[in-house]
N, C-alpha and C positions, 0 to 999 in steps of 0.2 A: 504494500500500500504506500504510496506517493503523498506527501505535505500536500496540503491544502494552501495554496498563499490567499491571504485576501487584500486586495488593493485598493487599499481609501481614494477615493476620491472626490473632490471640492476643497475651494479653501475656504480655511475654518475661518480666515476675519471676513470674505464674503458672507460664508452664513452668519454667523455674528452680528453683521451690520443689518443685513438682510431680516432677522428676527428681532433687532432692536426697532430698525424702520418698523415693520407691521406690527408690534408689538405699542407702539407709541403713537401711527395711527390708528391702530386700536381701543386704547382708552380716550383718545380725541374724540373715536367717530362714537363712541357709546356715550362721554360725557355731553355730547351733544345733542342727543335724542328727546332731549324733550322742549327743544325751539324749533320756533315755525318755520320749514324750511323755504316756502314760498314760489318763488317760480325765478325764472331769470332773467321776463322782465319786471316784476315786483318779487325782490328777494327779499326774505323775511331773515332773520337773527343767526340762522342755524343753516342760510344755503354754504356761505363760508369757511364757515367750521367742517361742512361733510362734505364739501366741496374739497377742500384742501389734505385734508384726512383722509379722503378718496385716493386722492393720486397719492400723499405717502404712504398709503399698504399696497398699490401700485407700484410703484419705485421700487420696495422691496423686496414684490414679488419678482421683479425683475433682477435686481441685482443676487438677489437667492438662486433664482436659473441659471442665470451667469456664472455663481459662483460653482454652483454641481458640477457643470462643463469644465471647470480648471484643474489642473494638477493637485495633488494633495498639502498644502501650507498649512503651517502649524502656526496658533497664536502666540506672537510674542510676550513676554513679559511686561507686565503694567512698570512702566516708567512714571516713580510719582512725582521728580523735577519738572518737567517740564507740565504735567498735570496742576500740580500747585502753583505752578507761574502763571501759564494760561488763564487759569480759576481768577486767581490775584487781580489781572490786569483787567479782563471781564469787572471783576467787580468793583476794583478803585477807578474803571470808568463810568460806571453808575454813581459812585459815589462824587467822583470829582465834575458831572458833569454839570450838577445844579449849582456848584460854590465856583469851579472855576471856566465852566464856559468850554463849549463842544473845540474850539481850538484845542486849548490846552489838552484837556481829556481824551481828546482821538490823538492826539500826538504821542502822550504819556502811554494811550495803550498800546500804540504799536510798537514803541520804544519800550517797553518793556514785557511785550507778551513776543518779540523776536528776543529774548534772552534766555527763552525755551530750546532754543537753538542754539549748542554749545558751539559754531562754527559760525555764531553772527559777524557782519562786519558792522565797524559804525560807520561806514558812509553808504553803505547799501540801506541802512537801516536808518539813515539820517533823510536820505534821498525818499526814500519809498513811505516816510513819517510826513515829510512835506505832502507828497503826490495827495496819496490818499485820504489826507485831513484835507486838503482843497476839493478832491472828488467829493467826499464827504460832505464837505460845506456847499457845493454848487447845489450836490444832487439831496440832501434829507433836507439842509437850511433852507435855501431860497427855490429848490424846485418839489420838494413835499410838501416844502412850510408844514417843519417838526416844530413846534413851540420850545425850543430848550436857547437858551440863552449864549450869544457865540463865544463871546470871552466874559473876564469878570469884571469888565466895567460896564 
């Protein structure tokens, strides 16, 4: 009698993301069951919400098939440096957005959620702080019109 081999296959952070995606559109589209969904062209409270929660169990389901089809990858190890940095600068940009103004605080973030990156440069990181804090401001300040306050005076 001959070994049997068995041959995994997908990669596991595909599925991984894949069951977190449907997984999260999941409690979206259940916690939104009970607004009016409406129609689309009078949308009521809840077209949005299972609208959007629609396509991310969609996404997933897609990025899940995709992952079956790939070679077998194993998940890396949780990296919590660069986890708590990220977390960090997400949230001293909430914080600093109301006292010091979407300037400072999209700058502060990028400038310090690239230090999750042990191979940052500081002028890549100086440059791409400028860019994106002015796309930022064209595109949420003056073309959303975000109500949040641009600097701190």
């Amino acid at each position: 009698m001959g070994a049997v081999s068995v041959s995994l296959r997908g990669s596991r952070p595909d599925l991984l993301a894949s069951a977190t995606l449907m997984g999260l559109g999941g409690v979206a589209l259940c916690s939104s069951q009970d607004l009016n969904f409406g129609s689309a062209a009078m949308m009521g409270p809840g077209f949005m919400p299972v609208v959007v929660s629609s396509l991310v169990i969609l996404l997933g389901a897609v990025v899940g098939l995709a992952g079956l089809f790939k070679a077998a990858e194993a998940i890396d190890k949780v990296r919590l440096r660069p986890l708590l940095i990220l977390l960090s600068a997400v949230g001293g940009f909430a914080i600093a957005a109301e006292m010091a103004g979407f300037l400072i605080a999209s700058a502060g973030l990028i400038i310090f959620g690239s230090m999750a990156d042990r191979e940052w440069r500081l002028r890549e990181v100086v440059v791409s702080s400028i860019v994106l804090t002015l796309f930022g401001l064209v595109v949420f300040i003056y073309g959303l019109d975000v109500q949040m306050p641009v600097g701190p005076f």
